[in-house]
DSSP file (Angstrom, degrees, kcal/mol; ACC not computed):
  #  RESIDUE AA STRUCTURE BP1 BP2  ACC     N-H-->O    O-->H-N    N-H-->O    O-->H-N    TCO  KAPPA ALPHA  PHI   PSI    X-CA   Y-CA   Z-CA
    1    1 A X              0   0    0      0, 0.0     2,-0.5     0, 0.0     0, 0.0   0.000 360.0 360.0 360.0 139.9   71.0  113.5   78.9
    2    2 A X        -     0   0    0      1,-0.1     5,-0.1     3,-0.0     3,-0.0  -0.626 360.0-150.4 -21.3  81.2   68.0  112.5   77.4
    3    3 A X     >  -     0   0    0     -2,-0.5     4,-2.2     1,-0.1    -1,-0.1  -0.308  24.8-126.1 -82.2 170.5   65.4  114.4   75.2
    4    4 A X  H  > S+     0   0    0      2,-0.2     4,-3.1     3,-0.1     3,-0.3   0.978 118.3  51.5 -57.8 -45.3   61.7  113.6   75.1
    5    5 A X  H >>>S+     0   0    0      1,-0.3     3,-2.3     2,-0.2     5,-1.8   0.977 111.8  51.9 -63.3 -77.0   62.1  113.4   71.2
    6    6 A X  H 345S+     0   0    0      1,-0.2    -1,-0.3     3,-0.2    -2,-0.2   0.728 110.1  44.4   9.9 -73.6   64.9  111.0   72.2
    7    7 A X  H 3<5S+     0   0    0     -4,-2.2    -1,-0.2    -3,-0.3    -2,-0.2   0.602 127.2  23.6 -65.5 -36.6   62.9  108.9   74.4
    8    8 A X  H <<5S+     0   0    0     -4,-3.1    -2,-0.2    -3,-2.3    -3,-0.2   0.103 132.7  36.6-134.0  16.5   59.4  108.4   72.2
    9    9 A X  T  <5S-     0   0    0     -4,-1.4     3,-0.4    -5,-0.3     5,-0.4   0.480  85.0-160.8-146.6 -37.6   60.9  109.0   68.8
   10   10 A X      < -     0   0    0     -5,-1.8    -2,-0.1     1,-0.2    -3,-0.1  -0.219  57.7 -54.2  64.2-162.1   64.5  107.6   68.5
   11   11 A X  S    S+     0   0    0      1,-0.1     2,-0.3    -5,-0.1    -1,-0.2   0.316 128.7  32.1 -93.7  10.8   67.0  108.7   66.0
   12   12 A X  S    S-     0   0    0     -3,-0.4     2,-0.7     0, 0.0    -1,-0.1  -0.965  92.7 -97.1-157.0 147.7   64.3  107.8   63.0
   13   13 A X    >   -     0   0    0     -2,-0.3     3,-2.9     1,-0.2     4,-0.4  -0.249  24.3-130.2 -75.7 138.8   60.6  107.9   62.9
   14   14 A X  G >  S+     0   0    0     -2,-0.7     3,-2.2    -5,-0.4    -1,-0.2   0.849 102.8  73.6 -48.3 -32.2   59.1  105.0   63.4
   15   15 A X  G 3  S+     0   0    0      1,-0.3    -1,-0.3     3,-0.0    -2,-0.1   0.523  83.9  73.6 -43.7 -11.5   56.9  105.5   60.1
   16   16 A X  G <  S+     0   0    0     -3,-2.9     2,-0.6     1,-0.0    -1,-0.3   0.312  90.5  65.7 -99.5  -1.0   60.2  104.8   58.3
   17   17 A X    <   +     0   0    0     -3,-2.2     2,-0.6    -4,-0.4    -1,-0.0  -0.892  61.3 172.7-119.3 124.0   59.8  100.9   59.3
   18   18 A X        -     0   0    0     -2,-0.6     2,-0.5     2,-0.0    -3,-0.0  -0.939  15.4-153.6-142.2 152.3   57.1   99.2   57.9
   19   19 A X        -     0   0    0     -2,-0.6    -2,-0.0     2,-0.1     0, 0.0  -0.772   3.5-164.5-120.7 145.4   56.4   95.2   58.2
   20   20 A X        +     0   0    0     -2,-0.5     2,-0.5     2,-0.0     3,-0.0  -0.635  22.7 165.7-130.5  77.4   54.5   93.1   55.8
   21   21 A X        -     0   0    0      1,-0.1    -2,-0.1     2,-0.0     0, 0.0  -0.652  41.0 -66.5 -89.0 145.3   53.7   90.0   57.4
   22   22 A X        -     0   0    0     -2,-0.5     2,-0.9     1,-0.2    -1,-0.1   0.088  20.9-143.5 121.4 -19.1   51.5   87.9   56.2
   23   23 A X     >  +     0   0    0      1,-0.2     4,-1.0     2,-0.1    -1,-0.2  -0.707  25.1 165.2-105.3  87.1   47.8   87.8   55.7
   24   24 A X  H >> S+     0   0    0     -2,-0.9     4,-2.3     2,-0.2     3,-2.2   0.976  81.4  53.3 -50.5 -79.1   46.5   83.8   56.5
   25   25 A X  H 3> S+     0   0    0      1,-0.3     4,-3.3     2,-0.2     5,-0.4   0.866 113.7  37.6 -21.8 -68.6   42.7   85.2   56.7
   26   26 A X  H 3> S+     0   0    0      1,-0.3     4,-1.4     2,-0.2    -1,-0.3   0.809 114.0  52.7 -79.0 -10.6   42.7   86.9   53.3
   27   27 A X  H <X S+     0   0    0     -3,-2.2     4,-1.4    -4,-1.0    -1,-0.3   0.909 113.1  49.2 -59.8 -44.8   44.8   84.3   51.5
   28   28 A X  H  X S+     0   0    0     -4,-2.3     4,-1.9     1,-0.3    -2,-0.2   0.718 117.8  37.0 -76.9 -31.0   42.1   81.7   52.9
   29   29 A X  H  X S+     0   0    0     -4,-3.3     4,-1.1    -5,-0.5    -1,-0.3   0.858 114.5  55.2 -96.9 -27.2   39.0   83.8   51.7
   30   30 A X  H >< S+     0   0    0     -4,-1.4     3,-3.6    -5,-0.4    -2,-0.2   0.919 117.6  42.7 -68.0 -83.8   41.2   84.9   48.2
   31   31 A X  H 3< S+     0   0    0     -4,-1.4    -1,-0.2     1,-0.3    -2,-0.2   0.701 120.5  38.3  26.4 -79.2   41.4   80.6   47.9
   32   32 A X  H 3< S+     0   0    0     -4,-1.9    -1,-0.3    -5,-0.1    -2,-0.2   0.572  87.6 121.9 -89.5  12.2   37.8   79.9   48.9
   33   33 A X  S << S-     0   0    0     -3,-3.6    39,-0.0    -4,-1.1    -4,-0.0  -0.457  72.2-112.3 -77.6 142.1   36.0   83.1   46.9
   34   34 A X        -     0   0    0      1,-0.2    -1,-0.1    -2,-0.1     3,-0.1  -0.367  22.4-142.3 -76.9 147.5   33.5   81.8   44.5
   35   35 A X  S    S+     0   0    0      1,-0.1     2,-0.4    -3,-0.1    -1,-0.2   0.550  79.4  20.1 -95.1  11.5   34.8   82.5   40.9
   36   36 A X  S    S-     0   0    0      0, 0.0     2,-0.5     0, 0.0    -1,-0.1  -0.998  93.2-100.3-153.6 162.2   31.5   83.4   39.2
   37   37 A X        -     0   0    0     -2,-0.4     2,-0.1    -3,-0.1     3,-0.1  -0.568  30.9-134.6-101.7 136.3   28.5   84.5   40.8
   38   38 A X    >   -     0   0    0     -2,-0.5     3,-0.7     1,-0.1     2,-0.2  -0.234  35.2 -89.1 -77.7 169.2   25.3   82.4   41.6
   39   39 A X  T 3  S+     0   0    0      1,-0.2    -1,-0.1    -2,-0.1     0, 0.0  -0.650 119.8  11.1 -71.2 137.7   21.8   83.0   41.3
   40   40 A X  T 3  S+     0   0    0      1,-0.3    45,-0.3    -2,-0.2    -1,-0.2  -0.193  85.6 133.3  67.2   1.8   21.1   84.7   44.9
   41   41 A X    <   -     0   0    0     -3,-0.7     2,-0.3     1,-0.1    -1,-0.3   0.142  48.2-146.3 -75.8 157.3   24.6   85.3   45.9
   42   42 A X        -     0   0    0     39,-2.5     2,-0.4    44,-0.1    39,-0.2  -0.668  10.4-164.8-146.9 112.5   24.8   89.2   47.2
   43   43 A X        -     0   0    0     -2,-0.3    61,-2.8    37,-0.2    62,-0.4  -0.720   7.9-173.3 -99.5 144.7   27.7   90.8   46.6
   44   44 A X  E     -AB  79 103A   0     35,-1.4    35,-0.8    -2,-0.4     2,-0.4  -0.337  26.0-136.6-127.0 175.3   28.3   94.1   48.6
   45   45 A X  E     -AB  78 102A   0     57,-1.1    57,-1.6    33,-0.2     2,-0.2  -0.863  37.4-173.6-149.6  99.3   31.1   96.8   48.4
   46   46 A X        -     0   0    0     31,-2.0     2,-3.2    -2,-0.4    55,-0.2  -0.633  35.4-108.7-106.0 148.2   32.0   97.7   52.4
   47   47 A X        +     0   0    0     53,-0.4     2,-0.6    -2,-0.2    53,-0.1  -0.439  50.9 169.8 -77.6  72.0   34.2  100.2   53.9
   48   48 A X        +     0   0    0     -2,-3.2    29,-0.1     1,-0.1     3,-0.1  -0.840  15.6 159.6 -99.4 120.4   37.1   97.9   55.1
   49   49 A X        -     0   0    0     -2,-0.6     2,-0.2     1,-0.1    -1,-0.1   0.590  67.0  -2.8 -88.4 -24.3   40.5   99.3   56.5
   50   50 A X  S    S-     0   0    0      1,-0.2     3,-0.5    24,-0.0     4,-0.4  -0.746  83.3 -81.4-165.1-161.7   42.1   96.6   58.6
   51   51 A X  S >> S+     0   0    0      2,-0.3     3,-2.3     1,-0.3     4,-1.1   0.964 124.5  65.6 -97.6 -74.2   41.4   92.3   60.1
   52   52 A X  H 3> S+     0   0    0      1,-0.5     4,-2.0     2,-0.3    -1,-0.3   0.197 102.7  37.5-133.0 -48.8   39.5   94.1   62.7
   53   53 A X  H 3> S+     0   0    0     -3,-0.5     4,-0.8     2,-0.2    -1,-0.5   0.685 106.5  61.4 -59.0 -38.2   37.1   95.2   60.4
   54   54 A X  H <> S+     0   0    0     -3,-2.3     4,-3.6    -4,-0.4     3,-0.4   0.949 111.4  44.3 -53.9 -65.6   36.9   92.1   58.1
   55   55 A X  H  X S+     0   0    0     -4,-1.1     4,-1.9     1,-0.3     3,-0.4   0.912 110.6  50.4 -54.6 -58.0   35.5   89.9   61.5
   56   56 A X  H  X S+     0   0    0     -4,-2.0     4,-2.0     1,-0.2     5,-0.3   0.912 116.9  45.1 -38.0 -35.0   33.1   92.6   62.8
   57   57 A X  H  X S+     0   0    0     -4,-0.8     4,-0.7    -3,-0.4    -2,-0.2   0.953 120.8  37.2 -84.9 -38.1   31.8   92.4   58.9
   58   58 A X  H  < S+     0   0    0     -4,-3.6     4,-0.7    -3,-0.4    -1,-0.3   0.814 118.3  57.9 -75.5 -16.5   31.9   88.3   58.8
   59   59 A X  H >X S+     0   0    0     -4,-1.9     3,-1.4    -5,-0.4     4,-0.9   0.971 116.4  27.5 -54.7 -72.6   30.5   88.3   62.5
   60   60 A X  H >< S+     0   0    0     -4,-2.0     3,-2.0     1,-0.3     2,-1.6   0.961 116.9  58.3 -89.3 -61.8   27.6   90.1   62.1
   61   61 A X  T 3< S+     0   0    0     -4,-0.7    -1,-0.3    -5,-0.3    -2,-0.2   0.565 111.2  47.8   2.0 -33.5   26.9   89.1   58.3
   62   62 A X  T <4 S+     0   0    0     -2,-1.6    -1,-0.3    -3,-1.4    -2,-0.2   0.876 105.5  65.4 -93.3 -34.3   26.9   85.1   59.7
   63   63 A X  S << S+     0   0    0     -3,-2.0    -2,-0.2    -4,-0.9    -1,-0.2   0.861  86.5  90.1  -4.2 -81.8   24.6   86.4   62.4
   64   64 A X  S >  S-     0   0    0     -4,-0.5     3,-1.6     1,-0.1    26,-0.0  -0.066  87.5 -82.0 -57.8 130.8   22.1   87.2   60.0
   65   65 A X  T 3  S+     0   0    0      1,-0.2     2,-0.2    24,-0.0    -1,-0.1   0.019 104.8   3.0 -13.2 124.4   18.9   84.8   58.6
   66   66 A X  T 3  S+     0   0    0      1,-0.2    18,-2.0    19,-0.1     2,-0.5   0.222  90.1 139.7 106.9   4.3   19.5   82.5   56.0
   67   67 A X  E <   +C   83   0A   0     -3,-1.6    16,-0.2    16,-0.2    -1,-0.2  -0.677  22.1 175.2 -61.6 128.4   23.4   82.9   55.4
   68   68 A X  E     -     0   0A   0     14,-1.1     2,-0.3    -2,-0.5    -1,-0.2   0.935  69.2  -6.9 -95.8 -49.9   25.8   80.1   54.7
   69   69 A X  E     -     0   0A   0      2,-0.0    13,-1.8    -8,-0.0     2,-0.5  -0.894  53.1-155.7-140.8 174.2   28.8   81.5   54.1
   70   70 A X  E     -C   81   0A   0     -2,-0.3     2,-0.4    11,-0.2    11,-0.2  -0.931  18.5-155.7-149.7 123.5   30.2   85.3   53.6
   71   71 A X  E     -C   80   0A   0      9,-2.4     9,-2.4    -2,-0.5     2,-0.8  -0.934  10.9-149.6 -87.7 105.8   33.6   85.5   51.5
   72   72 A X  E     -C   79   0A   0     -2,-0.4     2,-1.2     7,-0.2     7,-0.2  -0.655  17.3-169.9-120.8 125.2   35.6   88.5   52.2
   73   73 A X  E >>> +C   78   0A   0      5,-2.3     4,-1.3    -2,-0.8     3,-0.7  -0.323   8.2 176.3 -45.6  66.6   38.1   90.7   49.7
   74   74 A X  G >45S+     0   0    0     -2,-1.2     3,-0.9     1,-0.3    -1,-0.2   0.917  77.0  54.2 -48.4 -50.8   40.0   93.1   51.8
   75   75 A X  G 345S+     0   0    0      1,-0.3    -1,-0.3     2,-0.1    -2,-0.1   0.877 123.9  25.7 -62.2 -36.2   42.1   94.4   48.9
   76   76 A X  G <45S-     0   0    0     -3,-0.7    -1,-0.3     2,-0.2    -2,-0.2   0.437 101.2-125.9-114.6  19.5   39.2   95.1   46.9
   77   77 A X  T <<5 +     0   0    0     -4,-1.3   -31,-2.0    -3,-0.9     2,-0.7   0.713  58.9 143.1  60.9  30.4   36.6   95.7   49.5
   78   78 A X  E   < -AC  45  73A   0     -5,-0.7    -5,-2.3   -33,-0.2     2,-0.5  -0.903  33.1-163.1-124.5 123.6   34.1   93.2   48.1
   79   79 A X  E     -AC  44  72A   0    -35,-0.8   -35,-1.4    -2,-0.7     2,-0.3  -0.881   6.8-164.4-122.1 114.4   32.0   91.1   50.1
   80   80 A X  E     - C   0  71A   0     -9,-2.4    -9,-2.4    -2,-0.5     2,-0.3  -0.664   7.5-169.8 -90.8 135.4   30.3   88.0   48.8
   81   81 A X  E     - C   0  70A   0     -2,-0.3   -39,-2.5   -11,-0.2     2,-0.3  -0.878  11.5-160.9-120.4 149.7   27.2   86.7   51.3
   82   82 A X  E     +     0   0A   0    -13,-1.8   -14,-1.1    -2,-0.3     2,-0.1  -0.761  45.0  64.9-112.6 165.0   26.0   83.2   50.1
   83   83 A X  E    S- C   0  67A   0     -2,-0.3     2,-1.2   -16,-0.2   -16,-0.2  -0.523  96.5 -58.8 122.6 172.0   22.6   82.0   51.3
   84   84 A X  S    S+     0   0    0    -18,-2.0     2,-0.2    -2,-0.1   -17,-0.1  -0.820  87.3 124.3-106.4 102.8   18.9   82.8   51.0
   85   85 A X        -     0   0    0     -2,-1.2     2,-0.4   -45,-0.3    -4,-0.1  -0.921  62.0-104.1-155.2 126.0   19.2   86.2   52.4
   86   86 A X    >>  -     0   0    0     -2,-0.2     3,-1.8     1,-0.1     4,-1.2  -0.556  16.5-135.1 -81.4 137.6   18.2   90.0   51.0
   87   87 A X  H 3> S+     0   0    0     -2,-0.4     4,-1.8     1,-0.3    -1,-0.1   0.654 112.2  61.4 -53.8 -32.9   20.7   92.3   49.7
   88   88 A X  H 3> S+     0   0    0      2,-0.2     4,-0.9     1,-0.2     3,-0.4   0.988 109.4  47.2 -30.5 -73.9   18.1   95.1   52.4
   89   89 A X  H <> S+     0   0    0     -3,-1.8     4,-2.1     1,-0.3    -2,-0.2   0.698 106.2  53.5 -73.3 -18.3   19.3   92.7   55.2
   90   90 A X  H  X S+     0   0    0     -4,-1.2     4,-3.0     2,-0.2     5,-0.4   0.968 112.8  41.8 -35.4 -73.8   22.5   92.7   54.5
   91   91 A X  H  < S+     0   0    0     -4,-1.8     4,-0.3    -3,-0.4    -2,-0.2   0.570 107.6  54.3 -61.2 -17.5   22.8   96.0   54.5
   92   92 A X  H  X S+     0   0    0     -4,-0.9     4,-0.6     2,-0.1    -1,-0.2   0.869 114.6  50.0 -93.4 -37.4   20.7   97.0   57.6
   93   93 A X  H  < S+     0   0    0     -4,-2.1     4,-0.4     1,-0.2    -2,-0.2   0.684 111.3  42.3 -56.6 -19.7   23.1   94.4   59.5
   94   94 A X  T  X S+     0   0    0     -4,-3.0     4,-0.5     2,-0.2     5,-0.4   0.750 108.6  62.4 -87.4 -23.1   26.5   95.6   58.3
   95   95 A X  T  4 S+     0   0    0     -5,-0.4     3,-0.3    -4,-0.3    -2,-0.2   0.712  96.9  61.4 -75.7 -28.7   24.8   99.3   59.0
   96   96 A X  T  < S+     0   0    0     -4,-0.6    -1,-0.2     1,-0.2    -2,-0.2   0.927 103.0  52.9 -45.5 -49.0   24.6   98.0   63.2
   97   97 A X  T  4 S-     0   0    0     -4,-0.4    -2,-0.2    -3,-0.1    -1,-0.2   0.695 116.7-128.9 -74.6 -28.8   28.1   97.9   62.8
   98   98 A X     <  +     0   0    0     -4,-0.5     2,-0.3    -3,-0.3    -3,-0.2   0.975  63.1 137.1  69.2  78.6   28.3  101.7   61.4
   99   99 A X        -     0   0    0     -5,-0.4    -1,-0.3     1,-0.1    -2,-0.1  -0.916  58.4-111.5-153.9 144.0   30.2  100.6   58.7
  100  100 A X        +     0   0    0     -2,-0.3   -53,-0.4   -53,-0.1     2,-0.1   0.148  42.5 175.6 -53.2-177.2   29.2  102.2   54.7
  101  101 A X        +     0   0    0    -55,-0.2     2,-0.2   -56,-0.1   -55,-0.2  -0.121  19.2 171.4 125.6 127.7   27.8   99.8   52.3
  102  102 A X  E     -B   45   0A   0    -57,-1.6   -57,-1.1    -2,-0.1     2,-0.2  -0.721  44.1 -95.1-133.9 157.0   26.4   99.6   49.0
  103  103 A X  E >>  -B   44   0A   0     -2,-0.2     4,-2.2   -59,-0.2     3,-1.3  -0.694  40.5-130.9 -88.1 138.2   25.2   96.7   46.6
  104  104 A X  T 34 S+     0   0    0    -61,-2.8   -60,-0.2     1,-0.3     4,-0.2   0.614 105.2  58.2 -53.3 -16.8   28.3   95.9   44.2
  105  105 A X  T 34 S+     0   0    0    -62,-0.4    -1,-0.3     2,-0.2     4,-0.1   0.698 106.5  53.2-109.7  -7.9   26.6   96.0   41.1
  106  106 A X  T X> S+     0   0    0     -3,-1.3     4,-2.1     2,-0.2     3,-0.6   0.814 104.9  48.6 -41.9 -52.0   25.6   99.6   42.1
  107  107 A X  H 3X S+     0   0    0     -4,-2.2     4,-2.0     1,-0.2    -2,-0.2   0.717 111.4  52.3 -61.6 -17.4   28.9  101.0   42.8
  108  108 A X  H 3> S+     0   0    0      1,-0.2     4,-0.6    -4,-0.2    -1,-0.2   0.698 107.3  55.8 -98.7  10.4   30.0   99.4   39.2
  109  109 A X  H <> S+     0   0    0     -3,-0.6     4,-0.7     2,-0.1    -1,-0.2   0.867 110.3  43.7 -84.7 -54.5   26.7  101.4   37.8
  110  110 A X  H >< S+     0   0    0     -4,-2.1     3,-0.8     2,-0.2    -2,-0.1   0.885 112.8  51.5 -56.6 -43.4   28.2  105.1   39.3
  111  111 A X  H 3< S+     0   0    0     -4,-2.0     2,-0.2     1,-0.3    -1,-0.2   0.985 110.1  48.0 -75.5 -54.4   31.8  104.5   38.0
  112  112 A X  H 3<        0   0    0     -4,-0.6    -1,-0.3     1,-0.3    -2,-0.2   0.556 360.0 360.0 -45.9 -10.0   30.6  103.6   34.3
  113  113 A X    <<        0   0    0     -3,-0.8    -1,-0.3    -4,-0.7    -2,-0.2   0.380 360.0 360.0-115.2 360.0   28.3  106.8   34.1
């Protein structure tokens, strides 16, 4: 007979299997991310966990006035917006989304002090 544990659990927990497949998207943004930063560029430091989060964050980001392109980092949570657009509106659009966000060259002010 069958226990529940059995049934929804198996003889190992399923946490013990873990897949890596993968990542097209962030290879493709690692690839096209500028390597030195332009005059107006605004780069941000966002609260990203998973793909799911990276599209809401280029969605609404593309959304917004006077962007051209928005590169994003997963691994290191860094999002570069290209365009004539201010680092404010940035931040009040990724803030619709109820996701954290802070200007990058702030966050690298807090860890140094």
């Amino acid at each position: 007979m069958w226990t529940v544990k059995d049934l929804f659990y198996g003889p190992e927990a399923a946490i013990t299997h873990q897949y890596a497949y993968p990542n097209p998207v962030e290879e493709v943004a690692k690839e096209n991310m500028p390597t030195h930063e332009r005059k107006g560029d605004v780069q941000l430091k966002v609260a990203i966990c998973c793909e799911a989060c990276v599209r809401k964050v280029r969605r609404v980001l593309i959304e917004t006035a006077g962007v051209n392109a928005v590169y994003v980092d997963a691994a290191t949570r860094k999002v570069t917006v290209t365009g004539d657009v201010k680092p404010d509106a940035c931040l009040k659009a990724i803030g619709k989304i109820n996701k954290r966000a802070t200007l990058w060259s702030e966050d690298a002010k807090k860890k140094k002090k």
